[in-house]
C-alpha positions in Angstrom: -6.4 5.5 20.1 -6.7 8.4 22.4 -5.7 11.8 21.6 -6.0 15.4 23.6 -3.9 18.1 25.0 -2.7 17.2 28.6 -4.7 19.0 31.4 -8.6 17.9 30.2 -10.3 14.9 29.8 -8.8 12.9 26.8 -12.4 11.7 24.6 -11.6 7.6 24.7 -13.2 4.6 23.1 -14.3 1.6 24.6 -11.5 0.0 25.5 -9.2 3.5 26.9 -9.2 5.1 29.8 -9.9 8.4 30.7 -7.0 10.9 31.4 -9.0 13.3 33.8 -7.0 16.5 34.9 -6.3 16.7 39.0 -7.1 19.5 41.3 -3.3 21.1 39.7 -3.6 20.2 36.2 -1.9 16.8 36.8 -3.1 14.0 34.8 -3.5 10.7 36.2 0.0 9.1 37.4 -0.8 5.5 36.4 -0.3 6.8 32.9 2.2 9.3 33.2 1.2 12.0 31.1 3.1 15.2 32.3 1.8 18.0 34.5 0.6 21.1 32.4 -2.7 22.4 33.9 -0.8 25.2 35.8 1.9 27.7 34.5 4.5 26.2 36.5 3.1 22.6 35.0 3.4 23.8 31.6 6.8 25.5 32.0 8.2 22.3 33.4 6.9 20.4 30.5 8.6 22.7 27.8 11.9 22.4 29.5 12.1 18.9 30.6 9.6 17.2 28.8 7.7 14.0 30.0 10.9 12.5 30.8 11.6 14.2 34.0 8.7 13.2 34.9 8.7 9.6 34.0 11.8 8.1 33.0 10.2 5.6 31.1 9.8 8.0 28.5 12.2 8.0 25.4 13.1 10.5 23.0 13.2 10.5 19.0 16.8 10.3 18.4 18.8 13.6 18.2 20.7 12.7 14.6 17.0 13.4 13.0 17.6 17.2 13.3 21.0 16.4 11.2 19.2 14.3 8.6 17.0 17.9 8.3 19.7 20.4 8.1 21.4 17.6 5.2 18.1 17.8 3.1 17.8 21.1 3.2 21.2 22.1 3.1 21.0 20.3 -0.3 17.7 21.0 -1.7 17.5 24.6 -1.0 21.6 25.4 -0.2 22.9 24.3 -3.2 20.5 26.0 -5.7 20.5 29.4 -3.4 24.5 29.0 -3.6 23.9 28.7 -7.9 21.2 31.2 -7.6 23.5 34.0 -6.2 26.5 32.9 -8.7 24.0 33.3 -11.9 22.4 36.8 -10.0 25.9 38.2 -9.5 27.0 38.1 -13.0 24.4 39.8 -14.1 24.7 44.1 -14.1 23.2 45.7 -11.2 22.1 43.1 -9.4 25.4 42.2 -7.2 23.4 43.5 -3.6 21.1 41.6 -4.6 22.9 38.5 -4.8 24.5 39.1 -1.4 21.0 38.9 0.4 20.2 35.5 -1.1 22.9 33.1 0.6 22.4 35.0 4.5 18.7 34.8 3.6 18.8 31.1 2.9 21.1 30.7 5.8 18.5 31.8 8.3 15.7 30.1 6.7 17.9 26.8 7.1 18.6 27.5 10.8 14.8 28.3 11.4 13.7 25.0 10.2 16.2 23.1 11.9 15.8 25.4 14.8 11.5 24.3 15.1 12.6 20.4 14.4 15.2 20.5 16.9 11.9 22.0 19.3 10.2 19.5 18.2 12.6 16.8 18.8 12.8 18.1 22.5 9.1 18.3 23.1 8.4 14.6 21.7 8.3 11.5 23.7 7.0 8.1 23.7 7.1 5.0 25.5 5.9 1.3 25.7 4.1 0.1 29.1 2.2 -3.0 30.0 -1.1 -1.7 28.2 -0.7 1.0 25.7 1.9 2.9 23.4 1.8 6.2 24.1 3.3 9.6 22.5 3.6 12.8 23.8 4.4 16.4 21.2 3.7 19.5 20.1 5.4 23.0 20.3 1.9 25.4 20.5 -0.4 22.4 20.7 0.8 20.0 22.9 -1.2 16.0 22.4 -0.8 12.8 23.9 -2.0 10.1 21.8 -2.0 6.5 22.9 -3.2 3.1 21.6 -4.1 -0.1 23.6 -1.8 -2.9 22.9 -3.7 -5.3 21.9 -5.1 -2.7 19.1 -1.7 -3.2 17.7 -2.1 -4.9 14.4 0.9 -4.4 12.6 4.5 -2.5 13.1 5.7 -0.9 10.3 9.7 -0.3 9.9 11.4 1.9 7.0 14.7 3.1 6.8 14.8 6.0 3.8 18.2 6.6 1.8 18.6 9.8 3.6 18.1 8.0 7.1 20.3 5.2 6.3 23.5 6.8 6.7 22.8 8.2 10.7 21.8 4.5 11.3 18.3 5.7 12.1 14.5 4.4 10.7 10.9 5.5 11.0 8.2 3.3 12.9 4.8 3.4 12.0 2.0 1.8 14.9 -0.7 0.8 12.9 -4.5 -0.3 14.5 -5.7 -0.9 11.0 -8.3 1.4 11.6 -9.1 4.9 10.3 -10.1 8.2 11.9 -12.0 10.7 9.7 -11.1 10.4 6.0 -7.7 12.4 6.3 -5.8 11.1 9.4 -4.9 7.3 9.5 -5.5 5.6 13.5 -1.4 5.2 13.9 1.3 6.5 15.7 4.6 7.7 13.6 8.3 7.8 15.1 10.4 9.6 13.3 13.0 9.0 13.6 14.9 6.7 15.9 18.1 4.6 16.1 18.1 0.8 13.7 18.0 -1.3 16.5 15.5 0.8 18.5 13.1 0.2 15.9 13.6 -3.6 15.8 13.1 -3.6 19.4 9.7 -1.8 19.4 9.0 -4.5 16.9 9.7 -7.4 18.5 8.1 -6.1 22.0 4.8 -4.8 20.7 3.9 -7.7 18.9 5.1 -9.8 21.5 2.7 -12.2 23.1 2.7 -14.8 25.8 0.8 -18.3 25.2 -2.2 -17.7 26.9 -2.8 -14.6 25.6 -1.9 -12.3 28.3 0.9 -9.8 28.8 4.5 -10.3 30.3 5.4 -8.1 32.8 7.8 -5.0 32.1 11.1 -7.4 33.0 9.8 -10.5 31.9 8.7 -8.4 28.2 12.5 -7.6 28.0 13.9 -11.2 28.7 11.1 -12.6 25.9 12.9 -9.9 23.5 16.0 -10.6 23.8 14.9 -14.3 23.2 13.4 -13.9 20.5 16.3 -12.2 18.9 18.6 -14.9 19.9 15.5 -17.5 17.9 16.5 -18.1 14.4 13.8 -16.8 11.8 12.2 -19.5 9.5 13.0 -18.0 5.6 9.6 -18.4 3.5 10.7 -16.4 0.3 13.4 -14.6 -0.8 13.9 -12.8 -4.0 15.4 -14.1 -7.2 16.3 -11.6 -10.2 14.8 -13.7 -12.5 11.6 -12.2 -11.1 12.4 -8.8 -11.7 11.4 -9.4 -15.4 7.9 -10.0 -14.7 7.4 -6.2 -14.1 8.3 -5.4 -17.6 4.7 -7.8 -18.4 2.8 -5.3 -16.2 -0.2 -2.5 -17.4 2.4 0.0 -15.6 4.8 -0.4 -18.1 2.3 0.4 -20.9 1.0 3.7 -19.1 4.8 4.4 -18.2 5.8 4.4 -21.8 2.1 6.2 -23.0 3.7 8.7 -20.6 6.8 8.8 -21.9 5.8 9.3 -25.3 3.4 12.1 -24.4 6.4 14.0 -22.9 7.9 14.0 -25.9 5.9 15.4 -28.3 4.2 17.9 -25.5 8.8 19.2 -25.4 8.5 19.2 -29.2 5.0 21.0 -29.2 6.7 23.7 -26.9 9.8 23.7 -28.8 8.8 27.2 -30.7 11.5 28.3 -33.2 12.3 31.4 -30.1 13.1 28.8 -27.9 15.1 26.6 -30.0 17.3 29.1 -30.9 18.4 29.7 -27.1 19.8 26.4 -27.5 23.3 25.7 -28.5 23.8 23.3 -31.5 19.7 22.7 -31.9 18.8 24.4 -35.0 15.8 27.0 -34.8 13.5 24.9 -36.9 14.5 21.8 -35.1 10.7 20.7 -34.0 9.1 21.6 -37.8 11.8 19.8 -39.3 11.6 16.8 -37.3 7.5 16.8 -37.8 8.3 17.3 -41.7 10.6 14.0 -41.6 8.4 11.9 -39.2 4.9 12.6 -41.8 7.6 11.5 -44.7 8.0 8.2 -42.9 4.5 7.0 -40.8 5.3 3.4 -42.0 8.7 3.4 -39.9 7.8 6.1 -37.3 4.9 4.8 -35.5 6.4 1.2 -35.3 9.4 3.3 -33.4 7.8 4.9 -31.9 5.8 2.5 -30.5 8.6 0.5 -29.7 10.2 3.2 -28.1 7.0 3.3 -25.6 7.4 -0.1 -25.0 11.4 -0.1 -23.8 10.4 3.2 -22.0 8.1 1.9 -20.2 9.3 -1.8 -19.1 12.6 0.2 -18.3 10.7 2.6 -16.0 8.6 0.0 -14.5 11.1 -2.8 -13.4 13.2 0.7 -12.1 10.2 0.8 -9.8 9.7 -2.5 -9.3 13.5 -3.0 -8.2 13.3 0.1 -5.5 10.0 -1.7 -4.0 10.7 -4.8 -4.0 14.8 -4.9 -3.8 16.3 -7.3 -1.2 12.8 -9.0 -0.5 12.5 -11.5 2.1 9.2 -13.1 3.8 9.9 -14.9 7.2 8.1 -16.1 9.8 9.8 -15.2 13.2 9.8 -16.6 16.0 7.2 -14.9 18.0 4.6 -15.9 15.5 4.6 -12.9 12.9 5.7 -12.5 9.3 7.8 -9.9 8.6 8.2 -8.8 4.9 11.9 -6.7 4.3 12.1 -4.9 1.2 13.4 -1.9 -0.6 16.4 -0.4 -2.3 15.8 3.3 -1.7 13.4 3.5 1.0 14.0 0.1 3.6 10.6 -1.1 4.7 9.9 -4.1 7.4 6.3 -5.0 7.9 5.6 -7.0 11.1 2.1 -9.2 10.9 0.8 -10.8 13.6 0.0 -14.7 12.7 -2.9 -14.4 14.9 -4.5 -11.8 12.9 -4.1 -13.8 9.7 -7.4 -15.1 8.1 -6.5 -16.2 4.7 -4.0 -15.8 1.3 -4.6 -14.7 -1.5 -3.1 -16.0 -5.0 -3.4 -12.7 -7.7 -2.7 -13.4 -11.5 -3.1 -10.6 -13.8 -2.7 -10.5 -17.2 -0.4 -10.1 -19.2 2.1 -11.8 -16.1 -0.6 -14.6 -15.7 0.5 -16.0 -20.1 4.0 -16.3 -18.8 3.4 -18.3 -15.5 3.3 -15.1 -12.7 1.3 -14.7 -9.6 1.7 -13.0 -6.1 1.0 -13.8 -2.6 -1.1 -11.2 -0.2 -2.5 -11.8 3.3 -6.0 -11.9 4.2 -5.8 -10.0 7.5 -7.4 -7.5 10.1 -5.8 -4.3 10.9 -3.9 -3.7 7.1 -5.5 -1.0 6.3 -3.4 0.9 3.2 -2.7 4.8 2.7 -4.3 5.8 -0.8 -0.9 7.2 -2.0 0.9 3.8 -0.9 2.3 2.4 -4.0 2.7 -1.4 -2.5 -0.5 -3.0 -0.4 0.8 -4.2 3.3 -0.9 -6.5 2.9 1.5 -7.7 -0.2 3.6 -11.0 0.7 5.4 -11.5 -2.3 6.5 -9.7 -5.4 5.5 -11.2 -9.2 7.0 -14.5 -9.1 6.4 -18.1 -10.5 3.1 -19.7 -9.8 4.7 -22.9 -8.3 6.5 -20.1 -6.0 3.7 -18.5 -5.5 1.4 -21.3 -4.4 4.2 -22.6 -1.9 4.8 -19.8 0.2 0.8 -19.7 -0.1 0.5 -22.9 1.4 3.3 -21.7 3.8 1.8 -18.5 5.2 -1.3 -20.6 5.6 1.1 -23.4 7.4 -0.5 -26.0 5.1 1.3 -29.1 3.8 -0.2 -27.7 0.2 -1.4 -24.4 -1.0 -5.3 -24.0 -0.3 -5.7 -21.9 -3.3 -4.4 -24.9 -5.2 -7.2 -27.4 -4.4 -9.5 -28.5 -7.6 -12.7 -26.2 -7.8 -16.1 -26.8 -8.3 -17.2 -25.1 -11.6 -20.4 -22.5 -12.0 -23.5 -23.6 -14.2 -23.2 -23.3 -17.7 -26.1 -19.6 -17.1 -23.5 -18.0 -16.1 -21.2 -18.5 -19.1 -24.3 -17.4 -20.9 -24.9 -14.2 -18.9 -21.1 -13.4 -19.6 -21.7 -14.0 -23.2 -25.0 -11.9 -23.5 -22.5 -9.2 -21.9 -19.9 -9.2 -25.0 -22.6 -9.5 -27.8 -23.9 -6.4 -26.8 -20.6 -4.6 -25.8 -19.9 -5.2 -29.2 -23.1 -3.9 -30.7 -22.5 -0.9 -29.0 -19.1 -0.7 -30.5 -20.5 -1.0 -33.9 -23.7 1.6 -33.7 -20.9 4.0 -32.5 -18.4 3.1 -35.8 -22.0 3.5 -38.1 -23.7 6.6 -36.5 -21.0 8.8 -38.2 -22.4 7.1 -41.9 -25.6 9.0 -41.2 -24.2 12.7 -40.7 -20.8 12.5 -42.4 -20.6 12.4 -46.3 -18.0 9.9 -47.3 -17.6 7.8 -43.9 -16.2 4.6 -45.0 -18.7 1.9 -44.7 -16.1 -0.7 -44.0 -15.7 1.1 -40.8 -18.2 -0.7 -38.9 -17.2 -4.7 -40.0 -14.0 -3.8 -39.3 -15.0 -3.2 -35.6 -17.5 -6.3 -35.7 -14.6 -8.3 -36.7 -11.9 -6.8 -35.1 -14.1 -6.7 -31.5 -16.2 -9.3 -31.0 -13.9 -12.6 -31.0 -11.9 -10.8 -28.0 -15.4 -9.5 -26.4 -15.8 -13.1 -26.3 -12.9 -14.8 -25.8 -13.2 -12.6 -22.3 -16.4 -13.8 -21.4 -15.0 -17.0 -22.0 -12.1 -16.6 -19.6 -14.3 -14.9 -16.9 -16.1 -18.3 -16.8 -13.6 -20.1 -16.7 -12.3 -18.0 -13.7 -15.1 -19.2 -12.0 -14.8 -21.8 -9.0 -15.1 -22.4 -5.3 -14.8 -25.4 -3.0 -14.9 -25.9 0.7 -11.2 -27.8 2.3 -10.8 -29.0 5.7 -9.3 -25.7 7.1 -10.3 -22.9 4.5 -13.2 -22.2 1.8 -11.8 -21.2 -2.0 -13.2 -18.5 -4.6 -12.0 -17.5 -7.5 -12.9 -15.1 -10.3 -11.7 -12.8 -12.7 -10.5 -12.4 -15.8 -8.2 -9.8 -16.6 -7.3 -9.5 -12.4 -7.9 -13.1 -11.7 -7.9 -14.0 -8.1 -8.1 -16.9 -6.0 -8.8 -16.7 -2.4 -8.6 -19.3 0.7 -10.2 -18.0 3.8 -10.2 -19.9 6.7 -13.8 -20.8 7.7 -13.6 -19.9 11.8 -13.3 -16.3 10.1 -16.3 -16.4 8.6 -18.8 -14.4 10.5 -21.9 -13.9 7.9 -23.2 -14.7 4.2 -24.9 -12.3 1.7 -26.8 -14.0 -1.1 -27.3 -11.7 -3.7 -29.7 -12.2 -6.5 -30.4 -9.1 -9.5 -33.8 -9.6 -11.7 -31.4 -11.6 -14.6 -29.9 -14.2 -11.6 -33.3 -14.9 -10.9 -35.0 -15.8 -14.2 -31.5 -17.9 -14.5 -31.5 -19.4 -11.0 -28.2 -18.1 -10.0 -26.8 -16.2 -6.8 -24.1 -14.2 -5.9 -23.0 -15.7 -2.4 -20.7 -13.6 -0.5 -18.2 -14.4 2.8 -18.0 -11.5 5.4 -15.1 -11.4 7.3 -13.3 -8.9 9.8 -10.6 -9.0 7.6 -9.5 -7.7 4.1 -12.2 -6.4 1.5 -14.7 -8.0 4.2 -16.9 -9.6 1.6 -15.3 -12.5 -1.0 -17.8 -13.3 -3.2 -18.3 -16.0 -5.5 -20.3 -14.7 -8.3 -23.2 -16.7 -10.4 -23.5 -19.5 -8.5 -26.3 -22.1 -9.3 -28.7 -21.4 -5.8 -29.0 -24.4 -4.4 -25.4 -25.1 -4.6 -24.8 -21.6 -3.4 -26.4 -22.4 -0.3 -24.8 -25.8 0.5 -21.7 -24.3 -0.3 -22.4 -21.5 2.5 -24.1 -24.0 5.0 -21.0 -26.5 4.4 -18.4 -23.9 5.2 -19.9 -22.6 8.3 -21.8 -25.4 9.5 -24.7 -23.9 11.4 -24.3 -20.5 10.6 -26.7 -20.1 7.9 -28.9 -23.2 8.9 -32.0 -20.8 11.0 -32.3 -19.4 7.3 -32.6 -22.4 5.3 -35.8 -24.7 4.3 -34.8 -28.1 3.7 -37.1 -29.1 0.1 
């Protein structure tokens, strides 16, 4: 992506151009960035805007400044309009209360006011090569990125937007710049079907690779339009359920029940009483009562946690994932629509796909749950993003799951379904060594009170030994059991994990590079950690405590070649 303010050269990577100022401030016509190295340049583009220039610019749409002075009339009218109501009835403060509607009057219209500016001063369009936006009010930038940069096109539709007919569109690259400021351009907001369009023509492609001229790039368009979509997955309310089996809904209802005794722990007899019908000692009471009953209350409230918590989690899972669908269009992209609240379509290009992932956590994986994610360049997530892009499918059925697996990956069956090779019987010893001395560090830490506290109950520390060590190894069980890898026709498999087990089919033409790892214990056991590298997703897949020899036949078979000017043949 390129970014600047108009009139100097715009710093450019590799594959951009330069947008060098002319003898008048003009900036190169072939792009048609507007004129604003001379006063008159700069006075023409604050009136007119690129457009007048170029009429292949475009505009945000004009209902966004409406969408603005709804929010705000809301957020901030209404509670100025209750503010001056509760001011006014109290003695001596009537001016007062007269200043505090005009005041939020002209703070509403100055905000809209700078948004409607804004509006004016932003422009963006779609040529040949790049997709380009112009803004600013002080600081004018142009920021452009090369098409075929383009990895995915992002399409929401908020609850506020929905009614004006209008959606966001985020231009993603994938790629970040700095640590704050994500490599994408953001639209918003512009009309529904304006946003499908810059869908369907930015991830448009021709067979051989090339792009379709300006006319042509409008006919394909509207063809693909016309093309019936191929439904993969679609969403079935039996799956909302599964959220309610998620760790969320345990922290969710933790949280919960924290928020109620930090109200009770603020409920001081003062503040009680300023409540009708709550008697004054309402919070001493209640924590008399509840110490009375600790057989029944902490089952309650437990309980209570629980229903809290799965209630709060499927809420969240039904806004993320409400009216899911997964298609593949007909230009060679799945698009993911979800979303109750907030309507979300994410584009990906096919072309950019390298592989699918098959996730299943516990507790969803006791009751039969997985989900589908794309291994893929150019999906890289915001931190605060509380679903992956790269997320296919929401908790469903493992048979689900592994069909639209095998369907993403257009297989006949899902390649993270094929039988696996299992690891030497070292590594289920390493995992083992691993539990016995969690667990002796659970019970030093239940007996080194015995040595400084009088009285410290001595059945303290076998009740940890007994109560710890049969899960500690039951886990390192199932983490060996997690273990596997095999090489198909099309794709190699790994899978691990335990508690977030994962299995993984990358396509071997993605491979690029092996990593065989090996710490001073995987040594003196003959095992390896051999590791995929690919330009896509995490980048590394490894496949953990693998015997070495069958580490490296594993690698060599994958990627024939690849690996061989490394290898001696004993």
């Amino acid at each position: 992506m390129t970014t600047g303010t108009p009139g100097t050269p715009v710093p450019c990577r590799n594959d951009a151009t330069n947008v060098p100022a002319g003898p008048e401030g003009a900036a190169d016509p072939t792009l048609g960035t507007p004129r604003v190295g001379t006063a008159a340049g700069a006075a023409r583009t604050s009136a007119d805007g690129p457009a007048a220039i170029d009429p292949g610019w475009r505009a945000l749409s004009p209902l966004t400044v409406w969408i603005l002075a709804v929010i705000l009339a809301v957020f901030v009218g209404l509670p100025a309009l209750v503010a001056t109501v509760v001011v006014a009835a109290i003695d001596g403060l009537l001016p007062w209360a007269v200043l505090i509607l005009p005041a939020t009057v002209l703070l509403i219209a100055g905000l809209v006011g700078v948004d409607a500016l804004r509006l004016r001063l932003t422009r963006y369009r779609v040529t040949d090569e790049r997709m380009e936006m112009y803004t600013g009010i002080v600081a004018k930038s142009y920021r452009s990125i090369p098409r075929e940069r383009i990895r995915s096109v992002d399409v929401n539709a908020p609850l506020w937007a929905r009614p004006f007919g209008l959606c966001g569109v985020v231009i993603g690259t994938g790629q970040h710049v700095g640590s704050a400021q994500s490599d994408e351009l953001r639209l918003d907001f512009v009309a529904a079907h304006e946003g499908d369009r810059l869908r369907r023509e930015l991830l448009l492609r021709d067979t051989a690779g090339g792009r379709r001229a300006a006319g042509s790039q409008a006919a394909g368009a509207e063809a693909v339009d016309a093309a019936e979509s191929t439904e993969l997955a679609r969403l079935q309310p039996a799956w909302i359920g599964y959220a309610a089996l998620t760790w969320h809904s345990v922290a969710l209802g933790a949280g919960a029940l924290g928020s109620v005794f930090g109200v009770l722990g603020w409920l001081s007899p003062e503040r009680a009483a300023l409540i009708p019908f709550l008697p004054p000692t309402f919070a001493q009471d209640l924590y008399e009562f509840v110490l009375a009953r600790l057989t029944l209350a902490i089952p309650l409230a437990l309980l209570f946690g629980l229903v809290t918590g799965a209630i709060a989690a499927i809420a969240l899972h039904v806004e993320a994932w409400w009216n899911y669908q997964l298609s593949r269009e007909a230009d060679d992209t799945l698009r993911v629509r979800r979303g109750l609240l907030n309507l979300k379509s994410l584009a990906i290009e096919e072309r950019r796909l390298r592989g699918v992932e098959v996730s299943e956590p516990l507790p969803q994986r006791w009751f039969g749950a997985a989900d589908v994610s794309a291994v893929a360049t150019g999906l890289a997530d915001r931190k605060d993003a509380p679903v992956s892009k790269s997320a296919l499918s929401p908790d469903m059925p493992r048979a689900e799951a592994l069909r639209v697996a095998g369907a993403v990956a257009r297989e006949a069956g899902s390649p993270t379904d094929m039988p696996l090779a299992a690891h030497p019987r070292a590594a289920l010893r390493r995992r083992l060594n691993r539990a016995v001395g969690a667990a002796l560090v659970l019970i030093a830490a239940a007996a080194v009170p015995s040595w400084f506290l009088d009285g410290w109950p001595v059945w303290v520390p076998v009740v940890v030994a007994f109560a710890t060590a049969p899960l500690l190894v039951m886990y390192a069980v199932g983490c060996y059991r997690g273990l596997g890898h095999t090489v198909g026709e099309r794709h190699l498999v790994v899978r691990k994990g335990m508690a977030a087990r994962a299995t993984v089919a990358l396509q071997r033409e993605a491979v690029i590079g092996w990593t065989i790892s090996r710490s001073p214990f995987q040594r003196r056991l003959g095992l390896a950690t051999v590791g995929a590298t690919t330009a896509a997703g995490e980048g590394v897949y490894t496949a953990p405590d693998m015997d070495l020899g069958a580490g490296l036949e594993f690698a060599d078979g994958a990627v024939p070649g690849l690996l061989t000017p490394f290898l001696e043949r004993v």
